[in-house]
KOLVEXRO-292776 format. One record per residue: x, y, z of N, C-alpha, C in turn; residue number from 0. Coordinates in steps of 0.05 Angstrom, whole numbers, plus 5000, padded with zeros to 4 digits. Layout:
! residues N
NODE   n.xx   n.yy   n.zz   ca.xx   ca.yy   ca.zz   c.xx   c.yy   c.zz    nr
NODE      X      Y      Z       X       Y       Z      X      Y      Z   NUM
...
***
This chain:
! residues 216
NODE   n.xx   n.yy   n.zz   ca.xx   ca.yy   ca.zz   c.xx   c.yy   c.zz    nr
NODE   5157   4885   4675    5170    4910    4682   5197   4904   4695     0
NODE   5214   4921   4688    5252    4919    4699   5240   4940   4723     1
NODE   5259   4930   4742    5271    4945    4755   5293   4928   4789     2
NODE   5309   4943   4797    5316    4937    4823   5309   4920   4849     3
NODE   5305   4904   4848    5272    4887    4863   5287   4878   4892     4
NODE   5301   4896   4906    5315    4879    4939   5309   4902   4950     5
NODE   5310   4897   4975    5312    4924    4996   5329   4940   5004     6
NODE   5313   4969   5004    5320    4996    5002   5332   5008   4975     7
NODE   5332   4987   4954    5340    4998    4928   5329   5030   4913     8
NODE   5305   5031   4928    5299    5067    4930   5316   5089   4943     9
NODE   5334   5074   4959    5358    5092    4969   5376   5103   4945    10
NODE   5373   5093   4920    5395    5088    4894   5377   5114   4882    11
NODE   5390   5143   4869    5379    5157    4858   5364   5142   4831    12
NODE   5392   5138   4817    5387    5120    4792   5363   5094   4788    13
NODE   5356   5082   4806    5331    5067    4812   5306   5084   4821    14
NODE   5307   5110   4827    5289    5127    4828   5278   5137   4803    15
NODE   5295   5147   4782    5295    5150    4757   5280   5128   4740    16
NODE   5297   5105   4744    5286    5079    4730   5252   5069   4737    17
NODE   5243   5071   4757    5225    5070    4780   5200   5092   4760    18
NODE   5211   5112   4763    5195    5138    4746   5185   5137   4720    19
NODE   5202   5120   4707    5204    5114    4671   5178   5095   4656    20
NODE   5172   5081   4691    5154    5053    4680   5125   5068   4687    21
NODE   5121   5102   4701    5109    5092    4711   5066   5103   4690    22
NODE   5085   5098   4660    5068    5108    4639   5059   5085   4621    23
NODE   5072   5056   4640    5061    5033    4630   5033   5027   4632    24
NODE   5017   5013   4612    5002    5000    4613   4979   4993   4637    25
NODE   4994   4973   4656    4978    4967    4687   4983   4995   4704    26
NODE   4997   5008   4703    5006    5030    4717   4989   5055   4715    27
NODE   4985   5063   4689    4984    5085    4685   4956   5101   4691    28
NODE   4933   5085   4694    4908    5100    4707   4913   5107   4745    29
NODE   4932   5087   4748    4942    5100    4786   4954   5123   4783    30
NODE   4972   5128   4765    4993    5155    4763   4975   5173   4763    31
NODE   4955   5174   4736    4938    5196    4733   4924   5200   4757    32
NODE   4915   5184   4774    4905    5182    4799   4910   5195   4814    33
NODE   4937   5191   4812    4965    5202    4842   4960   5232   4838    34
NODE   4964   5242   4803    4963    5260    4789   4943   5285   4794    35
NODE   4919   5271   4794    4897    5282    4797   4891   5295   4822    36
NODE   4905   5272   4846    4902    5284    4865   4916   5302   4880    37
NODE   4937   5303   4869    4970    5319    4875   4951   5347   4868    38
NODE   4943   5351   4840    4924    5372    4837   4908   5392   4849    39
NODE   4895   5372   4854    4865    5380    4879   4881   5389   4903    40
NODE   4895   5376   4908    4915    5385    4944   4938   5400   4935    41
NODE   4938   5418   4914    4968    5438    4904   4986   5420   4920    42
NODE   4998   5391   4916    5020    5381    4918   5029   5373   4906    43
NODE   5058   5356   4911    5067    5340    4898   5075   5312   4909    44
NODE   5096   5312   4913    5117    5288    4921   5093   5276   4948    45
NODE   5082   5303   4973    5074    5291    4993   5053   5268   4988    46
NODE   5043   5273   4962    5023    5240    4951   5041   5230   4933    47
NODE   5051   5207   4944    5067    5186    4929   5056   5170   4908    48
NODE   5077   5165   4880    5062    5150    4871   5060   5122   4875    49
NODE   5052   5105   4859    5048    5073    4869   5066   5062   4853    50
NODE   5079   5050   4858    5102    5025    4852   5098   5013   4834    51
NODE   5117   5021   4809    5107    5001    4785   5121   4976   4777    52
NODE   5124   4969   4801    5132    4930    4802   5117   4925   4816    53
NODE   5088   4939   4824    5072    4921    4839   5046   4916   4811    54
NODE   5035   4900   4826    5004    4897    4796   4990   4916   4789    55
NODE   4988   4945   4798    4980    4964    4783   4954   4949   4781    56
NODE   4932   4962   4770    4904    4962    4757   4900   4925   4759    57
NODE   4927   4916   4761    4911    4882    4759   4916   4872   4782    58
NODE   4918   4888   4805    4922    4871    4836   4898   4862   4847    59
NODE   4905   4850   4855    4876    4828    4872   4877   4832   4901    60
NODE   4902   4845   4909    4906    4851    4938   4914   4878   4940    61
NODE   4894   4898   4963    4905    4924    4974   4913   4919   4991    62
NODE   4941   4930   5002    4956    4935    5024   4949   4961   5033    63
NODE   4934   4962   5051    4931    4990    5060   4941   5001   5092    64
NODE   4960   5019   5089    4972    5033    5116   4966   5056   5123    65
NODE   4977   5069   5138    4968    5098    5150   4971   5115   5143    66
NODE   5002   5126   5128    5006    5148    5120   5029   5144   5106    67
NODE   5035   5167   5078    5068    5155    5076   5082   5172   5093    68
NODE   5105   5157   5098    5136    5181    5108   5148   5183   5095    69
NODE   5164   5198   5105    5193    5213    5100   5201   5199   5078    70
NODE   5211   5175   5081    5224    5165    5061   5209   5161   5034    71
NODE   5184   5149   5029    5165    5152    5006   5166   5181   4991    72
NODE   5168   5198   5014    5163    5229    5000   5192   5223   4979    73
NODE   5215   5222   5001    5242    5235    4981   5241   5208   4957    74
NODE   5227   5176   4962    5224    5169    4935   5211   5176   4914    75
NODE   5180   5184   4922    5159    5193    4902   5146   5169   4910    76
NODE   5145   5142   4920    5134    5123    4920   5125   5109   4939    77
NODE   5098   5096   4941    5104    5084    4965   5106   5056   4961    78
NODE   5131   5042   4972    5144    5024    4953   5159   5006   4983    79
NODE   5165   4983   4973    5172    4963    4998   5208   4963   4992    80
NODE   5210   4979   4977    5238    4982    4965   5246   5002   4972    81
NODE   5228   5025   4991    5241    5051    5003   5258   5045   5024    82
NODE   5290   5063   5026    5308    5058    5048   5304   5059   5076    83
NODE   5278   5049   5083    5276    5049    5117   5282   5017   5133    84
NODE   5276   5019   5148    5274    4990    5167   5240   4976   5159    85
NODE   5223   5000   5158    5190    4988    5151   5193   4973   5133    86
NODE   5199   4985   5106    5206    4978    5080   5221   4951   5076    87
NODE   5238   4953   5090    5253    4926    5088   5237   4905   5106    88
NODE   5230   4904   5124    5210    4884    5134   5198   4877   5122    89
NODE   5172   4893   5109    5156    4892    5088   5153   4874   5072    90
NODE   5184   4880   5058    5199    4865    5024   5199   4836   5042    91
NODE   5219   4831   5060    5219    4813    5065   5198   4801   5071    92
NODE   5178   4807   5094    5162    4781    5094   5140   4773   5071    93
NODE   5138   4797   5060    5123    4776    5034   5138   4763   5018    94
NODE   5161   4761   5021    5178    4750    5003   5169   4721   5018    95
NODE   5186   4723   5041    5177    4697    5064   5155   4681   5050    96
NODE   5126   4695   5056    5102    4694    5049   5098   4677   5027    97
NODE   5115   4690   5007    5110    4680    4969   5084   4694   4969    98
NODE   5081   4716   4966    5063    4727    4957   5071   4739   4934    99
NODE   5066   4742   4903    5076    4752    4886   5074   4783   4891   100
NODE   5091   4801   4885    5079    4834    4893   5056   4836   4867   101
NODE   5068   4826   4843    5048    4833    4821   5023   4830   4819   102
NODE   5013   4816   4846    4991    4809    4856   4975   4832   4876   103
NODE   4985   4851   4877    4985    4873    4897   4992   4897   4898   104
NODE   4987   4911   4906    4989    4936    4904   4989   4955   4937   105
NODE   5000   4970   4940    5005    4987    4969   4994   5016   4961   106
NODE   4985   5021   4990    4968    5054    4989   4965   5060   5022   107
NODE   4958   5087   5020    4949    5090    5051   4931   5104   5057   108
NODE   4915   5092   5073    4884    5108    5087   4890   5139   5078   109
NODE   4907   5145   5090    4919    5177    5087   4938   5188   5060   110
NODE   4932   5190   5042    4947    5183    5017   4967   5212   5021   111
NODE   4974   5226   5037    4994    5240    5035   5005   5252   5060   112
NODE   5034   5266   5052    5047    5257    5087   5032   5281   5106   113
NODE   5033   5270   5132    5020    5282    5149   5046   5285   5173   114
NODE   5061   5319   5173    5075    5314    5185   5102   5337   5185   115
NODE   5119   5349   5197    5141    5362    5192   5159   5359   5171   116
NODE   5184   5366   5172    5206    5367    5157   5215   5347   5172   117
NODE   5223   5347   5196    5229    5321    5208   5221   5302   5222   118
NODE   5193   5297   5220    5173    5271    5225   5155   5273   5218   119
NODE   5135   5247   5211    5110    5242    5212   5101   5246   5238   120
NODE   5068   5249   5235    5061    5255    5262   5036   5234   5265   121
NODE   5024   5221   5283    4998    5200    5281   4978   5214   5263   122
NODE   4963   5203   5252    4940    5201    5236   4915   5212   5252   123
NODE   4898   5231   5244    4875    5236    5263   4852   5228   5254   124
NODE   4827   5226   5265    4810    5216    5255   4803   5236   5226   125
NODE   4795   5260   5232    4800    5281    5211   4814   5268   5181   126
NODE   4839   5269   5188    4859    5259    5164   4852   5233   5147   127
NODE   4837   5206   5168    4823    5180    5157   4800   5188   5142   128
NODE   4778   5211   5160    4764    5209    5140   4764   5232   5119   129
NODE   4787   5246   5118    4786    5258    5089   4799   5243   5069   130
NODE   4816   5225   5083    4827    5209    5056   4803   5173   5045   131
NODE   4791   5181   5060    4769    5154    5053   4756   5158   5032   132
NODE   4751   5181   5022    4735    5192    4987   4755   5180   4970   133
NODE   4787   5178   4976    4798    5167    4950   4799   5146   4952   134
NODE   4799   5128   4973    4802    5107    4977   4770   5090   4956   135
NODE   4753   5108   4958    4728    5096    4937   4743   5098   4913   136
NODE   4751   5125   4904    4761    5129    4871   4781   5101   4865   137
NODE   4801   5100   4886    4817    5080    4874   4807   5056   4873   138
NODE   4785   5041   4903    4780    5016    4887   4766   5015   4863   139
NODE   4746   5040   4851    4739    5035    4822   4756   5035   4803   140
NODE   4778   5037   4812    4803    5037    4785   4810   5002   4788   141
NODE   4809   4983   4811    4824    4966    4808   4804   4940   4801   142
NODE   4788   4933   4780    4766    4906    4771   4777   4881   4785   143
NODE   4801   4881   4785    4800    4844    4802   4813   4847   4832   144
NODE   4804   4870   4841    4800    4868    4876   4791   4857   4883   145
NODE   4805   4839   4905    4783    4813    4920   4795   4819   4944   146
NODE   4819   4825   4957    4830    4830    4978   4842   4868   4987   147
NODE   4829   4860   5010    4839    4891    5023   4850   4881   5052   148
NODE   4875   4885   5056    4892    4882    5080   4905   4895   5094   149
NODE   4883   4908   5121    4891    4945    5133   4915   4926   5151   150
NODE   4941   4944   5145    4962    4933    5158   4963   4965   5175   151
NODE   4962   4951   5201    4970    4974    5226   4937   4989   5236   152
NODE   4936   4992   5270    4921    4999    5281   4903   5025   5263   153
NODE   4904   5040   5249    4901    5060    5241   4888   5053   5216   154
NODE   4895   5032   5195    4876    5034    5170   4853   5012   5191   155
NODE   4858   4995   5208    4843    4977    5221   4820   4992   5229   156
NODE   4820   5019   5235    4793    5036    5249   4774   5033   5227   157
NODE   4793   5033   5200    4752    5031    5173   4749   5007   5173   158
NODE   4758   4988   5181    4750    4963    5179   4724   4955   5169   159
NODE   4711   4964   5192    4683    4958    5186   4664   4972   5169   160
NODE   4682   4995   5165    4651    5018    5143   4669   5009   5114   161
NODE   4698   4992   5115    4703    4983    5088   4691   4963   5078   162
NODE   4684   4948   5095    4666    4919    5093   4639   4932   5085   163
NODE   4633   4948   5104    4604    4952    5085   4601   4972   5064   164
NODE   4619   4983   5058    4616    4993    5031   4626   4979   5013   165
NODE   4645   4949   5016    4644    4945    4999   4641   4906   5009   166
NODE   4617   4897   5013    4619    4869    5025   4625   4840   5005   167
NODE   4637   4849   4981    4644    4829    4976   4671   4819   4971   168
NODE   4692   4838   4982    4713    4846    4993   4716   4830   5013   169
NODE   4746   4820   5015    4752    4796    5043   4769   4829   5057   170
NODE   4764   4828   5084    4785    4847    5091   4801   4829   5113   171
NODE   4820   4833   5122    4847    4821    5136   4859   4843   5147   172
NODE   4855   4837   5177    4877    4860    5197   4908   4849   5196   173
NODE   4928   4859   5200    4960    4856    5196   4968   4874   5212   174
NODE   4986   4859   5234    5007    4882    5241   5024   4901   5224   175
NODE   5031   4926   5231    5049    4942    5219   5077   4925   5226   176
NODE   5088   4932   5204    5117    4922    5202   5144   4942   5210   177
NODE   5130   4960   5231    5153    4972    5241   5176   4958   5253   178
NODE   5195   4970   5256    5218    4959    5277   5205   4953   5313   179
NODE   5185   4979   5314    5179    4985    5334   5159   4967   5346   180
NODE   5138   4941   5319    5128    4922    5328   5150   4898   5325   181
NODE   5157   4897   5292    5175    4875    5299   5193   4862   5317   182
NODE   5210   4885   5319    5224    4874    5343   5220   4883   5368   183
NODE   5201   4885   5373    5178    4885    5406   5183   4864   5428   184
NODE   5178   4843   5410    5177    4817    5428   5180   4790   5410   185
NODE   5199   4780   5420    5197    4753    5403   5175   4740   5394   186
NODE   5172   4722   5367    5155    4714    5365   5126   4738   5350   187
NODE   5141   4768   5345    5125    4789    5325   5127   4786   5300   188
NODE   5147   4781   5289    5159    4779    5266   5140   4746   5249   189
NODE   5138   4730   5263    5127    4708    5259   5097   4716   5263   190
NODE   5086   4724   5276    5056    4737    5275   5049   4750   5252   191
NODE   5068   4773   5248    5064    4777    5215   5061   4768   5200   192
NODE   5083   4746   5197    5095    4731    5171   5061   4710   5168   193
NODE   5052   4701   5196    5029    4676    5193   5003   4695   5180   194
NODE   5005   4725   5193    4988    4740    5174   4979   4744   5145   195
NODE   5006   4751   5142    5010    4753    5111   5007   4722   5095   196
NODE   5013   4695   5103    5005    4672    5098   4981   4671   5087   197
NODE   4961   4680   5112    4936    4678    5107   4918   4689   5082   198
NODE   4930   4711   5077    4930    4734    5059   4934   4721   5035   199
NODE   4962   4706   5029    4967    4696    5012   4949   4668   5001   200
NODE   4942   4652   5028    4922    4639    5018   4901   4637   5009   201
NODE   4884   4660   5019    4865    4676    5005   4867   4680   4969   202
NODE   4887   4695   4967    4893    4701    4943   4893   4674   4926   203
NODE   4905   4650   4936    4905    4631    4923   4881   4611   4919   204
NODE   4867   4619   4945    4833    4610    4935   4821   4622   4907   205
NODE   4802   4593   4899    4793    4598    4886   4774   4622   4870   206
NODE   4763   4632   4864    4755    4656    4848   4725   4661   4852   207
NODE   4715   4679   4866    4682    4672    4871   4680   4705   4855   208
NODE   4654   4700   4832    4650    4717    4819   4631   4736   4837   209
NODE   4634   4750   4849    4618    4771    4867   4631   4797   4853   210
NODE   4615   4815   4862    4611    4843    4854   4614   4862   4875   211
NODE   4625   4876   4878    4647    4895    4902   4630   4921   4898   212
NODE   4609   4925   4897    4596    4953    4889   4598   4968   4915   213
NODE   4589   5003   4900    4601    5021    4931   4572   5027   4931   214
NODE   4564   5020   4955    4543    5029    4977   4537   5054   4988   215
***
């Protein structure tokens, strides 16, 4: 798949467009209908973003899962490591750092749509986690070579444990959020991440144990 692959390149209308064109490809296209489906059921639109089609789509082996989209996902349509924020660009970068392929992965959030004003997101409530945890089943049955789920930020971290047991053959991995507001916290954040995501990645590069991820 083409497209724009540096950070904040979702700031570019024209890469928004291009972004949109792929996203009836092949690995892509059972998430869209997904996105689709659900945009439906919740008379929305844009506020459920779709998923990034420079990430692995249907063939990722790794979920990235966060809290909610913002602002910026909405005005892309996406939730994408290529949206013009400071998160976003952290993001890109440290898996870049990492060498984690993206095509290996895929991004989503506990809360699959924005929760929040015209001019902010607002925290996640328990309410909001567990109404968005029913899709969170639909989508892992869309993805067959899930082996990794990686709740990045305090907030997908609360299912931790009812994700493990619904689905125990699933590695799960806690991750700081890659805000500005952790990263640049305290020296030495940025590197906590980065040894996170490492781990993550070495996972992924372990070998292959044929187990069965069934929902409980």
């Amino acid at each position: 798949m083409q497209g724009n692959d540096c950070p904040k390149s979702l700031g570019n209308p024209a890469e928004v467009d291009a972004r949109t064109a792929l996203l009836h490809q092949p690995r892509i296209l059972r998430l869209t209908t997904f996105v689709e489906e659900l945009r439906s059921k919740m008379g929305q639109t844009k506020e459920v973003p779709y998923f990034d089609p420079l990430d692995g789509g249907i063939e990722a082996e790794c979920l990235f899962l966060l809290e909610a989209p913002g602002r910026r996902a909405i005005k892309s349509g996406f939730i994408s490591r290529n949206n013009p924020d400071e998160t976003a660009k952290n993001w890109f970068e440290l898996n870049r750092e990492a060498t984690i392929p993206r095509e290996r992965t895929i991004s989503w959030n506990i809360v699959p749509w924005y929760i929040g004003s015209s001019v902010k997101i607002r925290p996640a409530s328990n309410k909001d986690i567990w109404d968005g945890l029913s899709y969170l089943d639909c989508l892992i049955a869309l993805l067959p070579r899930l082996r990794i789920v990686a709740l990045v930020g305090r907030k997908a971290q609360s299912m931790s444990d009812l994700i493990q047991q619904r689905y125990p053959a699933l590695r799960i991995f806690a991750l700081h959020h890659p805000s500005p507001l952790f990263v640049n916290h305290a020296p030495g954040n940025r590197e906590r991440l980065k040894s996170q995501l490492i781990q993550v990645r070495d996972a992924l590069n372990s070998p292959v144990v044929d187990r069965r991820a069934g929902f409980l």
